[in-house]
N, C-alpha and C positions, 0 to 999 in steps of 0.2 A: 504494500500500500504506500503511496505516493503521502506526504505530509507536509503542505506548504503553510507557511506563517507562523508555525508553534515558534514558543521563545526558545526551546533546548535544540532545533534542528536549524540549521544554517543551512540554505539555496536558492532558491530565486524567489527573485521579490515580483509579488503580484500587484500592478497598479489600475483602481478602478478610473477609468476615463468615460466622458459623456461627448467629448469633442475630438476632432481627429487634432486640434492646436495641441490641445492637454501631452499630448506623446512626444512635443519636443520636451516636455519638463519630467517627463521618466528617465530613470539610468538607462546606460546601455546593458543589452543581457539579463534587462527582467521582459516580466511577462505582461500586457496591458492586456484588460480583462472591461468587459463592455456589456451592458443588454444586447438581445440581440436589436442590432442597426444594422440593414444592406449597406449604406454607406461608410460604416467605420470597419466591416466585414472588407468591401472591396478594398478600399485603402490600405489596411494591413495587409493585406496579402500581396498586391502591388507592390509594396514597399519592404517583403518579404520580412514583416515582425514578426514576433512570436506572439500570439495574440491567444485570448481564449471568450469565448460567449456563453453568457449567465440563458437561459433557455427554460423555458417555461412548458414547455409542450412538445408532441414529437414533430411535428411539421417542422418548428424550430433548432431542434436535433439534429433531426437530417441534413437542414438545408445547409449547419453552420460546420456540421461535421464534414458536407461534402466540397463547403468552402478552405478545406485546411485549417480549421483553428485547432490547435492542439489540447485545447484542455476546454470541456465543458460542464458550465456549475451550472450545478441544481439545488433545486433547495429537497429537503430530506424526501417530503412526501412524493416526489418526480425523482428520487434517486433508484430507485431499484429498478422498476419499468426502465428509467434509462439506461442503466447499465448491459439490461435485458436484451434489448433492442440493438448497444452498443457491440455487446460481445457475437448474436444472432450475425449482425452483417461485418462485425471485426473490422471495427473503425479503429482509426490511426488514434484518433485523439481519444483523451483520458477523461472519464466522469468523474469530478470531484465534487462532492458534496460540500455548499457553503456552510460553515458551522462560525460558533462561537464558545462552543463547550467541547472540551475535551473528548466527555461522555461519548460524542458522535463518531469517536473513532472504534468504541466496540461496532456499533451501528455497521459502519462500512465495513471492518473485518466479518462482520457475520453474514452479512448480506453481500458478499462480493464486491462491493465498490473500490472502483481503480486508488482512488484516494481523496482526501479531504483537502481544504483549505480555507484557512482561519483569517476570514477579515472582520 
């Protein structure tokens, strides 16, 4: 299981953006993380960043997973369905459940979820 943003794991930092401006003020080599937007979708991927999309439903899933974002959040209750779907057609990119409680990480370990991350 993947674990971004715990204070004991050091790796990439996840930046939530709403503007495609917001990504010149990210580091270089973290990851910007968005709702899903076709507009901040096409631009990352142009600009070949590492990007990931927050996803609400499966239309959403599909369309951002078939866009190359690498890491897609969901919140708990769209995480397993997601993963389900994810692992079914063996997408590239990783389902990580957005949390704020540690707790969430039994969650994903029992439920198979790629991994978590804590904003």
């Amino acid at each position: 299981m993947e674990i971004f943003g715990h204070d004991f794991i050091e790796n990439l930092k996840f930046f939530n953006i709403d503007k495609i401006e917001e990504i010149k003020h990210t580091f270089p080599n973290s990851v910007v993380w968005f709702d899903f937007q076709k507009e901040l979708i096409l631009y990352s991927k142009a600009q070949n960043i590492t990007f990931g999309v927050k996803v609400k439903d499966i239309k959403e899933l599909i369309l951002a997973s078939a866009s190359n974002a690498s890491y897609l959040l969901v919140e708990k209750s769209f995480a397993k369905e997601a993963q389900n779907i994810a692992d079914e057609y063996m997408f590239d990119a990783k389902i990580l459940l957005i949390s704020q409680n540690e707790d969430d990480m039994e969650f994903c370990a029992k439920n198979g979820i790629d991994g978590i991350v804590f904003i």
